[in-house]
C-alpha atoms as a printed R data frame, in Angstrom:
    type eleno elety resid chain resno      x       y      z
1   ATOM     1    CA   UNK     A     1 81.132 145.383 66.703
2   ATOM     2    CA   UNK     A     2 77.984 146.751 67.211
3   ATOM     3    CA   UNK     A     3 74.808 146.726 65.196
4   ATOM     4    CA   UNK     A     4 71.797 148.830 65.535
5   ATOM     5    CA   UNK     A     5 68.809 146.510 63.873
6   ATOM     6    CA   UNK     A     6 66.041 145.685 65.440
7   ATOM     7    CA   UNK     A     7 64.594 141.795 65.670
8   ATOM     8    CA   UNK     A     8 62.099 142.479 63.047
9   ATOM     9    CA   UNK     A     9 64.942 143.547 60.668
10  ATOM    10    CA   UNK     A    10 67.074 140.963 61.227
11  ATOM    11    CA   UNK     A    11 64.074 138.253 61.091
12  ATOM    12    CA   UNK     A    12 62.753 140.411 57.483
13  ATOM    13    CA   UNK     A    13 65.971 139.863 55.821
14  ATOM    14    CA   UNK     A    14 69.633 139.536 58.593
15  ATOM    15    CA   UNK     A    15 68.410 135.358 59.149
16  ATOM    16    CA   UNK     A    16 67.360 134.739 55.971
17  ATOM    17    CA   UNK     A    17 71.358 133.792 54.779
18  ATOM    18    CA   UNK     A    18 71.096 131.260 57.784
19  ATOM    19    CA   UNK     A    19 67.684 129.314 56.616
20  ATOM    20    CA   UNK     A    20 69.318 127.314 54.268
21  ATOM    21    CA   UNK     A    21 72.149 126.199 56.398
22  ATOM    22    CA   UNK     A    22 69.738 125.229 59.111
23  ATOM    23    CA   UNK     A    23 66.993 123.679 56.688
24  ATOM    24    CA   UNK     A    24 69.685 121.815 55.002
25  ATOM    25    CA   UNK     A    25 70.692 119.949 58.371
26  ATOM    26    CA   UNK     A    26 74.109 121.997 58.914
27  ATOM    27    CA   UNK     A    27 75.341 120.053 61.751
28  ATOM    28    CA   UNK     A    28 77.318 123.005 63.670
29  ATOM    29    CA   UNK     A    29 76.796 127.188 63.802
30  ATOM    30    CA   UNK     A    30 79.384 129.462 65.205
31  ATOM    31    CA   UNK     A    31 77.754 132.182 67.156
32  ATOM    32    CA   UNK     A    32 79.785 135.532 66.586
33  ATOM    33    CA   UNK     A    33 80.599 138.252 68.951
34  ATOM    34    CA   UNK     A    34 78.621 140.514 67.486
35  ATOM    35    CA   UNK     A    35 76.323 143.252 69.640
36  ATOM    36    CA   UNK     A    36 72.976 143.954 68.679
37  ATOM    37    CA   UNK     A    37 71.816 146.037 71.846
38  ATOM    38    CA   UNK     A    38 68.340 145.318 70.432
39  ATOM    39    CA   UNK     A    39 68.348 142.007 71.333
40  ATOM    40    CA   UNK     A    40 71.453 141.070 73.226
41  ATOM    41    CA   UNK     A    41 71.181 144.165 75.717
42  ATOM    42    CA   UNK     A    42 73.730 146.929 75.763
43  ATOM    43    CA   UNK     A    43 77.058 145.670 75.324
44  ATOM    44    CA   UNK     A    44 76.350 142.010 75.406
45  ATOM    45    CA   UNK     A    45 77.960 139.818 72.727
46  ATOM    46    CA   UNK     A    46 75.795 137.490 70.420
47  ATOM    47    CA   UNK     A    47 77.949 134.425 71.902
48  ATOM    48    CA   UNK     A    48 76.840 135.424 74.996
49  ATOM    49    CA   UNK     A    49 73.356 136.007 75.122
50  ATOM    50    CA   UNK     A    50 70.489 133.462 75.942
51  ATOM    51    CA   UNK     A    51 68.407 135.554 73.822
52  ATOM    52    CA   UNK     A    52 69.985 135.613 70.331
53  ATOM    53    CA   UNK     A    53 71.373 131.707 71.127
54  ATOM    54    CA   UNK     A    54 68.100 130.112 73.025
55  ATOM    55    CA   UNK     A    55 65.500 131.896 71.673
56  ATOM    56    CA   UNK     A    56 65.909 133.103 68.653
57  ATOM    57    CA   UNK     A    57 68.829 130.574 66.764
58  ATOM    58    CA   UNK     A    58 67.309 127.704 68.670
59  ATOM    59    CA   UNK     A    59 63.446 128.939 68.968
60  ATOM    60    CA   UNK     A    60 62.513 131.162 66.215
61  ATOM    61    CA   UNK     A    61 65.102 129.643 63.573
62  ATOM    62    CA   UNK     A    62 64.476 126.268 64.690
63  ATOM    63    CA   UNK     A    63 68.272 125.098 64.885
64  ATOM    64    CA   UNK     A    64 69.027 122.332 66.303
65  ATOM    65    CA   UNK     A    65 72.805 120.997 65.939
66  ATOM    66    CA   UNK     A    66 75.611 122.321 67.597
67  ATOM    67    CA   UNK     A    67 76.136 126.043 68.716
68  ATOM    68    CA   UNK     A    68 79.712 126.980 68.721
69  ATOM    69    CA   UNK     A    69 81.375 130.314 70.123
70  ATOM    70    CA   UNK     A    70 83.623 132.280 67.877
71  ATOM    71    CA   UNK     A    71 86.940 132.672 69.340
72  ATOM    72    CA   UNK     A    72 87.184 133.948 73.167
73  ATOM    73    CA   UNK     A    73 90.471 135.134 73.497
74  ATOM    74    CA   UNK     A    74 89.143 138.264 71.505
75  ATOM    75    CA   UNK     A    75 89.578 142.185 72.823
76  ATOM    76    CA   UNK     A    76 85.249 141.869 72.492
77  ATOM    77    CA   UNK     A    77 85.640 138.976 75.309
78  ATOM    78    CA   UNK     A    78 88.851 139.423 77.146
79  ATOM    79    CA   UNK     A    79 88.018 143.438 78.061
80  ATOM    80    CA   UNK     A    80 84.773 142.672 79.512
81  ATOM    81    CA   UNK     A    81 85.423 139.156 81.060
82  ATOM    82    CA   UNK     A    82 87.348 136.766 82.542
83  ATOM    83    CA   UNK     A    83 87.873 133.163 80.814
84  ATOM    84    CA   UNK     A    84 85.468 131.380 83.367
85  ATOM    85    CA   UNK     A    85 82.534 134.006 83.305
86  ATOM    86    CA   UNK     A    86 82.391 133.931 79.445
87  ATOM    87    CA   UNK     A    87 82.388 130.338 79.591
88  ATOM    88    CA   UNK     A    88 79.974 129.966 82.173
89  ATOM    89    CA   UNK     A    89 77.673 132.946 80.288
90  ATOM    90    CA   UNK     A    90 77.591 131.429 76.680
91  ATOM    91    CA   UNK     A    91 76.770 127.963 78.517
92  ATOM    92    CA   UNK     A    92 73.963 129.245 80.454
93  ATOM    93    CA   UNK     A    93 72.768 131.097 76.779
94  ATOM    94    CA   UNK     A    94 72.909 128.225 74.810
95  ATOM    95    CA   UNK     A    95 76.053 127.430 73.454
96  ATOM    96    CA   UNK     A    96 77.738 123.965 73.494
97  ATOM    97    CA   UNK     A    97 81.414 124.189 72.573
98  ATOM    98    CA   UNK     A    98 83.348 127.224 74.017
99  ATOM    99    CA   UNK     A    99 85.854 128.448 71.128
100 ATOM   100    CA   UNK     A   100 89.900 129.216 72.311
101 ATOM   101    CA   UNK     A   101 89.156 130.930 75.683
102 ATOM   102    CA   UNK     A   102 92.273 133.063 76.635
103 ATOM   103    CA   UNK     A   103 92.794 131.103 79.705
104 ATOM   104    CA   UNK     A   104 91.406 127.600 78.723
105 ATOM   105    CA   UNK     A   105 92.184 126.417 82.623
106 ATOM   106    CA   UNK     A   106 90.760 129.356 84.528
107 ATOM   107    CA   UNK     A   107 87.322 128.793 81.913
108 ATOM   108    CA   UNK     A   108 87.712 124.779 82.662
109 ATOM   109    CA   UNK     A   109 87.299 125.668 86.649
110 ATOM   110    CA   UNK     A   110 85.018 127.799 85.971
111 ATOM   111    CA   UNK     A   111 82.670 125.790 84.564
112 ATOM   112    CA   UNK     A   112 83.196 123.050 86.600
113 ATOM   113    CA   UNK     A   113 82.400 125.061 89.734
114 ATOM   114    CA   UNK     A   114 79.695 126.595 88.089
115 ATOM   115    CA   UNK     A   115 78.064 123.463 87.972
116 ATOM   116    CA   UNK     A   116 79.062 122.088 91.646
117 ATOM   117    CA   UNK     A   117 76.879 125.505 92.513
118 ATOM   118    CA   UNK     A   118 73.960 124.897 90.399
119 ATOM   119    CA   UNK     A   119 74.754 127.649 88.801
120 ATOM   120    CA   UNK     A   120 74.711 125.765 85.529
121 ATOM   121    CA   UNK     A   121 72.669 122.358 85.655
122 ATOM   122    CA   UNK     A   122 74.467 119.133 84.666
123 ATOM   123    CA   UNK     A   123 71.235 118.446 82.591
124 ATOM   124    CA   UNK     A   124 72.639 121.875 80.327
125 ATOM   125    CA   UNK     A   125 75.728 120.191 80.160
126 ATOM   126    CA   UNK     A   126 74.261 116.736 79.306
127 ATOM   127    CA   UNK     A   127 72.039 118.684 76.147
128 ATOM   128    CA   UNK     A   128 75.263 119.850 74.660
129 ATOM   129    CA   UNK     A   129 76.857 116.600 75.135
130 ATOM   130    CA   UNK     A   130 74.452 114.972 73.281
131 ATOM   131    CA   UNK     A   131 74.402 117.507 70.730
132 ATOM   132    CA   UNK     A   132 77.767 117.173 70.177
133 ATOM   133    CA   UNK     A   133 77.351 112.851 70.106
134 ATOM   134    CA   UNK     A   134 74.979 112.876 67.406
135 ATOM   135    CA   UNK     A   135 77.031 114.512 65.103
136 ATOM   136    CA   UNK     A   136 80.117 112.310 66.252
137 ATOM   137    CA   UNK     A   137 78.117 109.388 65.773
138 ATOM   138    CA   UNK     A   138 76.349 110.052 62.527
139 ATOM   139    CA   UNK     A   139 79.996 111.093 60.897
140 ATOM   140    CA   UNK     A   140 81.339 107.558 62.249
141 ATOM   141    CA   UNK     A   141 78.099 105.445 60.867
142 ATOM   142    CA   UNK     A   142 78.183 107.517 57.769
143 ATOM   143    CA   UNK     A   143 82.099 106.688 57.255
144 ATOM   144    CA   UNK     A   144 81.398 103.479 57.380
């Protein structure tokens, strides 16, 4: 799906649905694979782009929990990429959990040799890791 809005649209009224969420201290945001070529670049999924994830959900929105994929075993993903280069992309933009990638082994190896390469950092991985812990954590201690 595509949609032709520019930033300042979607900042004037698109993010304002997502405020309270994020205000409110919503621990986890799925990321859709929506195209705004805008923003994301021609073609380029929302789940996908450091843009839309990094700067503007983490930056100008201020979110800081967990960024989750929608679904990758979607036509949007699966026409355009392989299991281990959409995994490796929404890493590199920002995301921490990777969503039901068509080939969860090929995106697993993919990942892993991205980061033997350098091509995505171990200190990336370690952010999302302790993304993901704090929530796991505060869920246990508030359980208690």
């Amino acid at each position: 799906v595509i949609m032709e809005k520019t930033l300042e649209e979607l900042r004037e009224t698109g993010f304002e649905a997502f405020r309270p969420g994020i205000e409110g201290g919503v621990h986890c945001v799925m990321v859709g694979h929506l195209s705004i070529p805008e923003i994301t670049g021609i073609g380029v999924p929302s789940s996908l782009s450091e843009e839309m994830i990094t700067n503007i959900l983490r930056g100008d929105l201020g979110y800081s929990g967990i960024v989750m994929t929608d679904a990758m075993n979607v036509a949007a993903i699966t026409k355009n990429y392989s299991s281990a280069e959409a995994a490796i992309q929404a890493l590199k933009a920002g995301a921490d959990m990777i969503l039901m990638p068509e080939n969860f082994q090929e995106a697993y190896e993919g990942v892993l040799a991205a980061v033997k390469e350098g091509v995505i950092t171990e200190e990336r991985i370690n952010e999302s890791l302790k993304r993901i812990y704090r929530v796991k954590q505060r869920n246990r201690l508030e359980g208690e």
